[in-house]
Z-matrix of the N, CA and C atoms (Angstrom, degrees):
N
C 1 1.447
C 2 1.541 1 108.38
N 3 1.482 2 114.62 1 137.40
C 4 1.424 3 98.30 2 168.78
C 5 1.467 4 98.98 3 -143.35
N 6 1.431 5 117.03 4 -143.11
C 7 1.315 6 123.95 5 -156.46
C 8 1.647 7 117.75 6 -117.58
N 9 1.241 8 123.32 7 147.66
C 10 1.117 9 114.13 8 175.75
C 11 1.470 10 109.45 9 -123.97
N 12 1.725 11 133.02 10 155.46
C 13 1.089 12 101.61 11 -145.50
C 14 2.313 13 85.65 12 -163.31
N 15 1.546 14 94.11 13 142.49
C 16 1.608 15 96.89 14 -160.23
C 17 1.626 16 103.27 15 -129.97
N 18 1.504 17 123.26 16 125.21
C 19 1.489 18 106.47 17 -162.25
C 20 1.706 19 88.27 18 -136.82
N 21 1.476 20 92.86 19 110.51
C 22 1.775 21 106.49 20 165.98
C 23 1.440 22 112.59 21 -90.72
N 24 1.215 23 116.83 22 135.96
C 25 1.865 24 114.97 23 168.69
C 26 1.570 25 96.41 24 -121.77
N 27 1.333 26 93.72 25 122.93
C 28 1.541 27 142.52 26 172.73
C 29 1.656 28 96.77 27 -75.22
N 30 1.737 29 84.48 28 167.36
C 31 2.163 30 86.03 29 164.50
C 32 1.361 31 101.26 30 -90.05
N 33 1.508 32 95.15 31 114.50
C 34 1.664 33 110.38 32 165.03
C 35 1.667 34 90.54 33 81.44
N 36 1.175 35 144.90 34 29.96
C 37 1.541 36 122.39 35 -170.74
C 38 1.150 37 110.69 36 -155.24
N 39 1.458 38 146.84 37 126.65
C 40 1.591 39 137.97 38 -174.65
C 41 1.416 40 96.70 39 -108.39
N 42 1.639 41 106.96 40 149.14
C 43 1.412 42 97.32 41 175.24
C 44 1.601 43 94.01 42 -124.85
N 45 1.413 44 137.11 43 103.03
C 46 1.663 45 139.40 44 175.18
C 47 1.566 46 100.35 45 -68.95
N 48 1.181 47 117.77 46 119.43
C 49 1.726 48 116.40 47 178.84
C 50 1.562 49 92.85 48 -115.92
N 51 1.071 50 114.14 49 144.47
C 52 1.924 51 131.30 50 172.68
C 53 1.165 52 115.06 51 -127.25
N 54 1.366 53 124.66 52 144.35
C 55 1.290 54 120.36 53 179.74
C 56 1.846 55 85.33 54 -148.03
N 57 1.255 56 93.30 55 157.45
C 58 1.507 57 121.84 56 174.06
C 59 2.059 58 111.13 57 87.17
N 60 1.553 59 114.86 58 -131.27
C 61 1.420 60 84.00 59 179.41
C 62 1.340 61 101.26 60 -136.58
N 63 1.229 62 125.36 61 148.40
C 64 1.622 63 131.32 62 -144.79
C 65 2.032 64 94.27 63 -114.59
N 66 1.721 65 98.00 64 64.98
C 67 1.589 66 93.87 65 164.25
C 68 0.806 67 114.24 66 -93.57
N 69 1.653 68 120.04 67 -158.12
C 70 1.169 69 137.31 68 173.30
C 71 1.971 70 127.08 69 -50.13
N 72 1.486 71 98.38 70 -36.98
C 73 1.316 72 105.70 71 176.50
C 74 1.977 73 109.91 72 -86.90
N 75 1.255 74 135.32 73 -1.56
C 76 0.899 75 152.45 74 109.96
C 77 1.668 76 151.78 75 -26.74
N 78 1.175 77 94.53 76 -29.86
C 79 1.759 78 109.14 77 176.99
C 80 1.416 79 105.01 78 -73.18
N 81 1.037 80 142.96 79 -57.01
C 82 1.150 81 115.72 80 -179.15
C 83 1.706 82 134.15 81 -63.72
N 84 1.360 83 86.31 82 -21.17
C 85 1.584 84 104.72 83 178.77
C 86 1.720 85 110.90 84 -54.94
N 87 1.073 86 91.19 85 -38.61
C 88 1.771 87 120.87 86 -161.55
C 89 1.815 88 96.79 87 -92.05
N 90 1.208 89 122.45 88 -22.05
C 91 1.222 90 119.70 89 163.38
C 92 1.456 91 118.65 90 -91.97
N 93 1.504 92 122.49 91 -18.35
C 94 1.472 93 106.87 92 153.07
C 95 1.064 94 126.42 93 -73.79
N 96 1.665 95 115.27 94 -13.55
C 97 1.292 96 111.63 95 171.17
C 98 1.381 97 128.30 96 -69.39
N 99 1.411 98 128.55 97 -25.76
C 100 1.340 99 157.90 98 -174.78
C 101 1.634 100 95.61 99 -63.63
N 102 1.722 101 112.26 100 -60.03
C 103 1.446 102 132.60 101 -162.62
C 104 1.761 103 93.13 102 -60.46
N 105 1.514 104 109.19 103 -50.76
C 106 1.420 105 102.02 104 177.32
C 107 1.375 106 122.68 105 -40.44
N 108 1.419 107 103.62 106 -66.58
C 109 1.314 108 121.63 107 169.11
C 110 1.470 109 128.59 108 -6.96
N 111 1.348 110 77.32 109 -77.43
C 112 2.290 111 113.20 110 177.01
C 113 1.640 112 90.33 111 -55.82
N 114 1.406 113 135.18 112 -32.66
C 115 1.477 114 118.29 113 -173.86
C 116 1.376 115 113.56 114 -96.20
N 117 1.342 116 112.27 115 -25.97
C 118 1.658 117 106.87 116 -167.79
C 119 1.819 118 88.44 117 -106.01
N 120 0.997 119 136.08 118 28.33
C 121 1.295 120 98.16 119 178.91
C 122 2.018 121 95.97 120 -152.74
N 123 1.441 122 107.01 121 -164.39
C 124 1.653 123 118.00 122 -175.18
C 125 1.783 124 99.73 123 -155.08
N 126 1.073 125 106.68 124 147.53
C 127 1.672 126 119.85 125 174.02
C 128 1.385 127 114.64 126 79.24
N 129 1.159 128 119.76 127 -131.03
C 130 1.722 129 112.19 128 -161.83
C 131 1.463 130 83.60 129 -110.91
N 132 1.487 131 107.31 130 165.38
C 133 1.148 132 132.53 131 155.13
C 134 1.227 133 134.18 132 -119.40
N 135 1.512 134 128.14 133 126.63
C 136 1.295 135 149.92 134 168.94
C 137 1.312 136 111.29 135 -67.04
N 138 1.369 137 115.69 136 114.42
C 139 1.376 138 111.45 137 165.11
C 140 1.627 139 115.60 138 -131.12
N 141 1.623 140 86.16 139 118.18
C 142 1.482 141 115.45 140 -167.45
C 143 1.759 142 114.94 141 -80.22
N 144 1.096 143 106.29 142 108.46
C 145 1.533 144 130.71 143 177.35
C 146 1.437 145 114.69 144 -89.55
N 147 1.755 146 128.31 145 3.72
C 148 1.209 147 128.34 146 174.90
C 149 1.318 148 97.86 147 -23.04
N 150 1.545 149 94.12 148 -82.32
C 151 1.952 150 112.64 149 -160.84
C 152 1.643 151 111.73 150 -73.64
N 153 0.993 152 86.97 151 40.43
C 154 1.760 153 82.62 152 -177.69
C 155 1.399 154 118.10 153 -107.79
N 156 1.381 155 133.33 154 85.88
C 157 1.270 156 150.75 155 179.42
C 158 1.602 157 104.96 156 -23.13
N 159 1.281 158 115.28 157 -61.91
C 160 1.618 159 127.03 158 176.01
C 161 1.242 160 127.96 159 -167.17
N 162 1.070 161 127.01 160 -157.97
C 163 1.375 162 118.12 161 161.78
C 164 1.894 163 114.61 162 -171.36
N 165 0.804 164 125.39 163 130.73
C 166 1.562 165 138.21 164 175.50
C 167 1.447 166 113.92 165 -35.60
N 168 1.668 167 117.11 166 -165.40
C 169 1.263 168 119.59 167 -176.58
C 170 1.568 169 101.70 168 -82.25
N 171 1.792 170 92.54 169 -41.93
C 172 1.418 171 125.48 170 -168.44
C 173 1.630 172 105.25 171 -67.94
N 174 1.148 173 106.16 172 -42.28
C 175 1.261 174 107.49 173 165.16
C 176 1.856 175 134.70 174 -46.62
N 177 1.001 176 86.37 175 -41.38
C 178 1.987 177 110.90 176 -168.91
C 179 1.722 178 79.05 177 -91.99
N 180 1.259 179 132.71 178 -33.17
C 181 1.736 180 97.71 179 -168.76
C 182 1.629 181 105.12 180 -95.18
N 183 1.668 182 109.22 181 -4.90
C 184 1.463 183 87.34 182 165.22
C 185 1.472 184 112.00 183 -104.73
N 186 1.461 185 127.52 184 21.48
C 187 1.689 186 113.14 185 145.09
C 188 1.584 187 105.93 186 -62.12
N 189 1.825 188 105.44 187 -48.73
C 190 1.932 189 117.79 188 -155.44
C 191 1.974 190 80.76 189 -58.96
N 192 1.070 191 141.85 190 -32.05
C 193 1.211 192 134.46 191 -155.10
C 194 2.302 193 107.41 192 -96.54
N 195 1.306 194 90.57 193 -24.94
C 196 1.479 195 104.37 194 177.54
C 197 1.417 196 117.61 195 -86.34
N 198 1.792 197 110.56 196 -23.76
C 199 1.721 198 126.32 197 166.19
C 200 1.861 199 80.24 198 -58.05
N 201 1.463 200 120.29 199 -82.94
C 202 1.177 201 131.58 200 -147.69
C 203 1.456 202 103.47 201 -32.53
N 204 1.326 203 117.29 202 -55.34
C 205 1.980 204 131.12 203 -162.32
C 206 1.232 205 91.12 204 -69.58
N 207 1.151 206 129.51 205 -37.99
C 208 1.920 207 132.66 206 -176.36
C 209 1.776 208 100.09 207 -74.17
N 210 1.230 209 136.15 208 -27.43
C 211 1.086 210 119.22 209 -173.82
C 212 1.572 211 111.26 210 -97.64
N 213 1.975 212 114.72 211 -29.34
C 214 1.036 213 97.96 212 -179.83
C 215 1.869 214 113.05 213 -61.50
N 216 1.407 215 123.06 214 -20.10
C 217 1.050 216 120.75 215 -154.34
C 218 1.735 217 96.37 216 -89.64
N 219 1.395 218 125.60 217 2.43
C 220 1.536 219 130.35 218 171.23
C 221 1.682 220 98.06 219 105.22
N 222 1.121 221 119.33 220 23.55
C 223 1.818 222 110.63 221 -173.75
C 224 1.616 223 108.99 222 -141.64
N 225 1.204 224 123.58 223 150.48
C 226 1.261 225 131.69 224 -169.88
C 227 1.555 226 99.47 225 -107.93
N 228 1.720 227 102.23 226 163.49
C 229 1.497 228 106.47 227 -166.37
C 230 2.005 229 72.42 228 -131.65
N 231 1.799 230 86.20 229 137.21
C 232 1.800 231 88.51 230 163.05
C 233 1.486 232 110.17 231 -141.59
N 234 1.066 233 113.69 232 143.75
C 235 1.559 234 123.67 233 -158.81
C 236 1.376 235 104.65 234 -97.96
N 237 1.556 236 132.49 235 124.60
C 238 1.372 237 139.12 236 162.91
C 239 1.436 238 121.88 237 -106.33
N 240 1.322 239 124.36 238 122.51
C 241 1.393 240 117.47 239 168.55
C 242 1.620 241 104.69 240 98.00
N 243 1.684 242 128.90 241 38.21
C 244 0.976 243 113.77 242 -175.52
C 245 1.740 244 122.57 243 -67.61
N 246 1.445 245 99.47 244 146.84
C 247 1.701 246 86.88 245 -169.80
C 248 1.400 247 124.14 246 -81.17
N 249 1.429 248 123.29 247 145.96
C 250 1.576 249 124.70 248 -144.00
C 251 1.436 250 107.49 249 -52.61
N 252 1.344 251 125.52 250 -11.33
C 253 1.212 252 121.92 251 -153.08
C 254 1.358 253 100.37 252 -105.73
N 255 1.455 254 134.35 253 60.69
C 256 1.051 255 128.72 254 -168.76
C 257 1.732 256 130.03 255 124.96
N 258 1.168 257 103.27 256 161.22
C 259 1.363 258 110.24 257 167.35
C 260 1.599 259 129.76 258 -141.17
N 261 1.616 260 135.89 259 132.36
C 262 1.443 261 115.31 260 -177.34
C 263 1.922 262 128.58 261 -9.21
N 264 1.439 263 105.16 262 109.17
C 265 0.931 264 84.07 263 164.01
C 266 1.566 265 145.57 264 -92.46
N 267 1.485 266 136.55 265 116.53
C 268 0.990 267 157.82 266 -142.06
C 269 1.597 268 95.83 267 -45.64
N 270 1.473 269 117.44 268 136.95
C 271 1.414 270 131.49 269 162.95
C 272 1.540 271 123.46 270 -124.53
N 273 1.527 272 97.06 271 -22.62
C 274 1.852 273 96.76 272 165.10
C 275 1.154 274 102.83 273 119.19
N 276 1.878 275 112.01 274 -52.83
C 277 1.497 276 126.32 275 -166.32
C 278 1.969 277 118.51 276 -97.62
N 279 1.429 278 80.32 277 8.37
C 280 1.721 279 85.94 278 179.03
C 281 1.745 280 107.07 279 -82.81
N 282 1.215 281 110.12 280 149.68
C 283 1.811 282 112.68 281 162.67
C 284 1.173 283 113.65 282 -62.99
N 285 1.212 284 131.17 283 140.83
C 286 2.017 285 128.53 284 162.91
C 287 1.943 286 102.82 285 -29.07
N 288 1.035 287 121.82 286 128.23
C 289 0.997 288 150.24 287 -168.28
C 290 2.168 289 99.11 288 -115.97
N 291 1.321 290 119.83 289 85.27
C 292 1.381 291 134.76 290 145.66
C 293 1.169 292 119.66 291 -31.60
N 294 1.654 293 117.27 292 110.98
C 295 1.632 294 114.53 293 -179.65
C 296 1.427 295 87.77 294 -124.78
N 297 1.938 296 94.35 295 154.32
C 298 1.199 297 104.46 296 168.65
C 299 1.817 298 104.51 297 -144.31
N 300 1.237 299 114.69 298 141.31
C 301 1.708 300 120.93 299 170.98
C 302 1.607 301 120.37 300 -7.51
N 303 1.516 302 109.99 301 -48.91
C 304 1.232 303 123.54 302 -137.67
C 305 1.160 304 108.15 303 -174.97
N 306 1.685 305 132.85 304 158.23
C 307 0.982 306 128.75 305 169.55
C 308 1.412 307 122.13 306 -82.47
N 309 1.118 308 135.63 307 -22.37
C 310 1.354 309 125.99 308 161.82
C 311 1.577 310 113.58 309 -52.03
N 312 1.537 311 111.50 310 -49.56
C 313 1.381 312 121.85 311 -164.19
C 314 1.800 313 101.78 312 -59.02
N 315 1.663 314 118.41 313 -26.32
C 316 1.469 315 122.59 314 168.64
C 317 1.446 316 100.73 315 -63.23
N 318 1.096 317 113.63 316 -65.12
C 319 1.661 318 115.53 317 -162.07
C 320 1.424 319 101.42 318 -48.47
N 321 0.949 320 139.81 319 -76.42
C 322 1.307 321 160.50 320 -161.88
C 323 1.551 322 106.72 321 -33.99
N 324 1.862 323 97.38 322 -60.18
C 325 1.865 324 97.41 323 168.35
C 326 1.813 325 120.85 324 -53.06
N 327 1.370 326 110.78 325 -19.49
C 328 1.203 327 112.88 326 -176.18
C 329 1.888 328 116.60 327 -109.94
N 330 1.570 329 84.22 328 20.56
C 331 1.752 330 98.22 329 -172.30
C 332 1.138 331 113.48 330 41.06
N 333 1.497 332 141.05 331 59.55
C 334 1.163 333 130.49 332 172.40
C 335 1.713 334 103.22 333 -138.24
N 336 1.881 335 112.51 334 176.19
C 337 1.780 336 89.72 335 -179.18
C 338 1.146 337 86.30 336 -117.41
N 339 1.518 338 111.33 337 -165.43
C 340 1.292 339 122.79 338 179.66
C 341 1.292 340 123.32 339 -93.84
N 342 1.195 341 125.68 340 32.07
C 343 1.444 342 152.98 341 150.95
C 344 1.800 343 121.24 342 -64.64
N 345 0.845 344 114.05 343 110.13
C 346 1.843 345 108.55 344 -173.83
C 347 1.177 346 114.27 345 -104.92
N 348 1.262 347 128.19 346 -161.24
C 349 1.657 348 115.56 347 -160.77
C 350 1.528 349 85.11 348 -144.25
N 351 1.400 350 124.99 349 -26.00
C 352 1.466 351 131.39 350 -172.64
C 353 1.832 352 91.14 351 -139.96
N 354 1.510 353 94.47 352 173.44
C 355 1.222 354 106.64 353 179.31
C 356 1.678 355 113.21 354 166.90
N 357 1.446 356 115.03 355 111.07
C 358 1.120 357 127.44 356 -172.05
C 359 1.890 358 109.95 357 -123.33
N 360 1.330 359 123.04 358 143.22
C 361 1.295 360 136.88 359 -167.81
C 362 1.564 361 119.50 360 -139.83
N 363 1.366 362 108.08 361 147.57
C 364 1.350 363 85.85 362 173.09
C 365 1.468 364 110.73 363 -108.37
N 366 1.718 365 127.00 364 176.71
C 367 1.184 366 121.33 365 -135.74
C 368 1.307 367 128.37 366 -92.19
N 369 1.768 368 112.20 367 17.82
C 370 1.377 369 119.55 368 162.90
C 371 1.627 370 109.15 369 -122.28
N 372 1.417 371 108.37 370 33.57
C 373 1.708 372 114.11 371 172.44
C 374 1.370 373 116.79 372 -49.30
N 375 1.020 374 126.46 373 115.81
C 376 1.936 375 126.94 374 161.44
C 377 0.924 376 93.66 375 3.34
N 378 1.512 377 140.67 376 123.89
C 379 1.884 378 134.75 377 130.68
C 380 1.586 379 95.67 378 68.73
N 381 1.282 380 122.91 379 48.48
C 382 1.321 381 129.73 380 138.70
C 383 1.446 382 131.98 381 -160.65
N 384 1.226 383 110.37 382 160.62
C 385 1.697 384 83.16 383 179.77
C 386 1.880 385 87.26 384 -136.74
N 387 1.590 386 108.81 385 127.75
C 388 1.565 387 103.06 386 146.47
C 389 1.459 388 87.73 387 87.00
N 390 1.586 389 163.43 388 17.55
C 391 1.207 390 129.49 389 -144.97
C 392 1.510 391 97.03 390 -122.70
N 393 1.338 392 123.62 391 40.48
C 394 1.411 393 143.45 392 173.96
C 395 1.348 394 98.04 393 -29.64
N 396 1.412 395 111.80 394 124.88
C 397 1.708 396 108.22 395 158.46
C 398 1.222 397 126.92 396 65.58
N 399 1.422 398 137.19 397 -9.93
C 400 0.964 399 131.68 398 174.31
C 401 1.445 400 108.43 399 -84.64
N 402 1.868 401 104.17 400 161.42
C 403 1.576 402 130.33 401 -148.19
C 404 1.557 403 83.79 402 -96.25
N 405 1.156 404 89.40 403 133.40
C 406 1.950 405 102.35 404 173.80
C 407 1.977 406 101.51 405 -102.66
N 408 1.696 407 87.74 406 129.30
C 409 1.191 408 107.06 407 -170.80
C 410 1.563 409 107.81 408 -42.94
């Protein structure tokens, strides 16, 4: 099982959305998603755990490891919607990691909606197929 994964850029704001479950056979998947990120986008990033079934040990240390790649590059990663079963597990060397309820409750601290200006997915996303790059109305 792995992950599927949806990245809107906001003004100044990335929003990383995941769906399915972010293990071990998953981590890398979930680290090209990060790499996307770091290329198409500027400012902090939100990474949205709505649809996120769960996630592993391995799982939770490559968000604590994806905060890290987001900060060396000058940008913060903040997590919405963590799934009930848990929370990051602690490694020492991660940056403070920003949680919020929900994804609105992210947007909102950063006054923005959930409307994007870009938006790229990969090709078994919830209710899309293929819709790389295209401009959201």
């Amino acid at each position: 099982m792995t992950i599927e994964w949806r990245y809107t850029v906001q003004k100044e704001l990335g929003v990383l959305s995941l769906a399915g479950f972010l293990g071990a056979e998953a981590v890398d998947r979930f680290t090209g998603a990060v790499g996307w990120a770091l290329a198409r986008g500027t400012g902090p990033v939100i990474l949205d755990l709505t649809s996120l079934r769960g996630w592993s040990v391995g799982g939770q240390l490559a968000v604590a490891a994806a905060a890290r790649r987001l900060a060396a590059e000058g940008r913060s990663l903040e997590l919405a919607a963590i799934p009930a079963d848990g929370s990051l597990v602690p490694d020492g060397s991660q940056p403070p990691l920003l949680t919020h309820c929900d994804l609105p409750t992210a947007l909102a601290a950063h006054h923005t909606q959930a409307d994007g200006l870009r938006e790229w997915c990969s090709d078994d996303w919830p209710g899309t197929r293929g819709r790389a790059g295209l401009p959201l109305a």
